[in-house]
ZAMARGU-4260 file (C-alpha; in steps of 0.2 Angstrom, whole numbers, plus 5000, padded with zeros to 4 digits):
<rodrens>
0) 5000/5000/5000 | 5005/5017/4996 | 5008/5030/5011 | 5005/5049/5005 | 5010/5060/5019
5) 5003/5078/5018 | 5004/5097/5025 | 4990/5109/5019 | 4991/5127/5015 | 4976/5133/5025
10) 4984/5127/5040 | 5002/5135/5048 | 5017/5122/5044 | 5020/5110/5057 | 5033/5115/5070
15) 5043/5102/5071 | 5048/5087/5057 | 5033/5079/5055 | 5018/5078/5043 | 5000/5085/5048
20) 4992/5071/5039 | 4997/5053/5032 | 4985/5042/5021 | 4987/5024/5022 | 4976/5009/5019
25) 4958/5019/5017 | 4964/5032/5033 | 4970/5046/5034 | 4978/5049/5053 | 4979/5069/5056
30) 4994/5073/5068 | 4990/5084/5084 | 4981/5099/5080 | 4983/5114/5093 | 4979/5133/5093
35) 4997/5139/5090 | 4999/5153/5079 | 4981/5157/5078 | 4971/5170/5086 | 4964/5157/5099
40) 4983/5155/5104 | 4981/5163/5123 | 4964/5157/5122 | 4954/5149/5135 | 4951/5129/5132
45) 4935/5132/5122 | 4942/5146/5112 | 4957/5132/5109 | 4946/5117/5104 | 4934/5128/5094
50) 4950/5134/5083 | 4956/5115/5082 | 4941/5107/5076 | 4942/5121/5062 | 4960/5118/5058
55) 4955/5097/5057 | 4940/5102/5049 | 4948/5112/5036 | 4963/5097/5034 | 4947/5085/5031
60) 4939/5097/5018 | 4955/5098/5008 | 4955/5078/5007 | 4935/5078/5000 | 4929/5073/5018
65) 4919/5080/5033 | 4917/5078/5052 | 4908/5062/5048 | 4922/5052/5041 | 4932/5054/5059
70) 4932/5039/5068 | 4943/5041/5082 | 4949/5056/5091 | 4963/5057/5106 | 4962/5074/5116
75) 4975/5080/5127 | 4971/5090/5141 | 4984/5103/5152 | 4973/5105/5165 | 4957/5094/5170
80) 4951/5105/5183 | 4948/5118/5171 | 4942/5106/5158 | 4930/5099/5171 | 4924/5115/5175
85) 4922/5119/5156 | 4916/5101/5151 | 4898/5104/5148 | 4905/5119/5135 | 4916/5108/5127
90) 4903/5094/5122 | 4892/5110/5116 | 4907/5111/5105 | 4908/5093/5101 | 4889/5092/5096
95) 4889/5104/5084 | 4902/5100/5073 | 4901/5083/5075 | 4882/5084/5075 | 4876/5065/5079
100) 4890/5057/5072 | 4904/5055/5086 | 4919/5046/5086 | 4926/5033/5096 | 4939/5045/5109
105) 4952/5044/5121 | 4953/5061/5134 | 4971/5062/5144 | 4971/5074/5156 | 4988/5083/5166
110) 4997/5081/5150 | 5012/5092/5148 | 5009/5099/5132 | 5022/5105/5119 | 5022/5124/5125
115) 5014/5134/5140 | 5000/5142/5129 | 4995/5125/5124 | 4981/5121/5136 | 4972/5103/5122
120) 4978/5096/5108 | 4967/5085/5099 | 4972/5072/5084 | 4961/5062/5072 | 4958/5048/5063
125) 4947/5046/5050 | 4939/5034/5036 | 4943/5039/5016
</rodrens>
C-alpha cells in the first residue's frame, strides 16, 4: 500500500519534522492539532478546541471529507480541573460540529503539552 504523507496550505506548517496528515490503507491519521499561531493562541480551552476542530476540519475538507468520516479522536488535556469545569461547553462544542455522528475518543488529562499556551491538543483519525 502506498503511504502519502501531507501538509496543507490553509493550515500553519508543522513545528517540528513531521507531517500533519498521512494516508494509508483507506485512513487518513491527522497529527496533533493545537491553537498555535492562531488568534485562539492565549485562548481559554474552548476558544482552543473551537479553533482546532476548524484547523482538522479544514485538513478533512482539503482531502474531500467532513466531520463524519472521523472515527477516532485522542484529546490531550493541560489542566482537568479547568476542563472539568468547562466540560459541559466543550461537548456543546463537540455536538455541533460533530452533530450526531461522534467518534470513538480517548481524553488524557495533566498532560504536559508541547508549549505553555497550549492548554488541548486534539488528533484524528478518520475513514477515506
Amino acid at each position: 500500500m502506498t503511504i502519502i504523507r501531507r501538509n496543507y496550505s490553509e493550515i500553519a506548517p508543522p513545528i517540528g519534522p513531521y507531517s500533519r496528515g498521512v494516508q494509508y490503507g483507506g485512513l487518513l491519521f491527522i497529527s496533533g492539532c493545537t491553537a498555535i499561531g492562531t488568534g485562539a493562541e492565549n485562548g481559554d480551552i474552548i476558544q482552543q478546541t473551537d479553533m482546532i476542530l476548524r484547523r482538522i476540519q479544514q485538513i478533512l475538507q482539503s482531502e474531500g471529507l467532513t466531520m463524519e468520516n472521523i472515527i477516532k479522536v485522542g484529546v490531550f488535556i493541560k489542566d482537568m480541573a479547568d476542563f472539568r469545569h468547562r466540560q459541559s461547553e466543550y461537548n456543546d462544542l463537540i455536538k455541533a460540529y460533530f452533530g450526531n455522528f461522534y467518534p470513538a475518543s480517548t481524553l488524557l488529562g495533566g498532560v504536559e503539552l508541547a508549549l505553555p499556551s497550549m492548554l488541548i491538543e486534539i488528533e484524528a483519525i478518520a475513514s477515506i
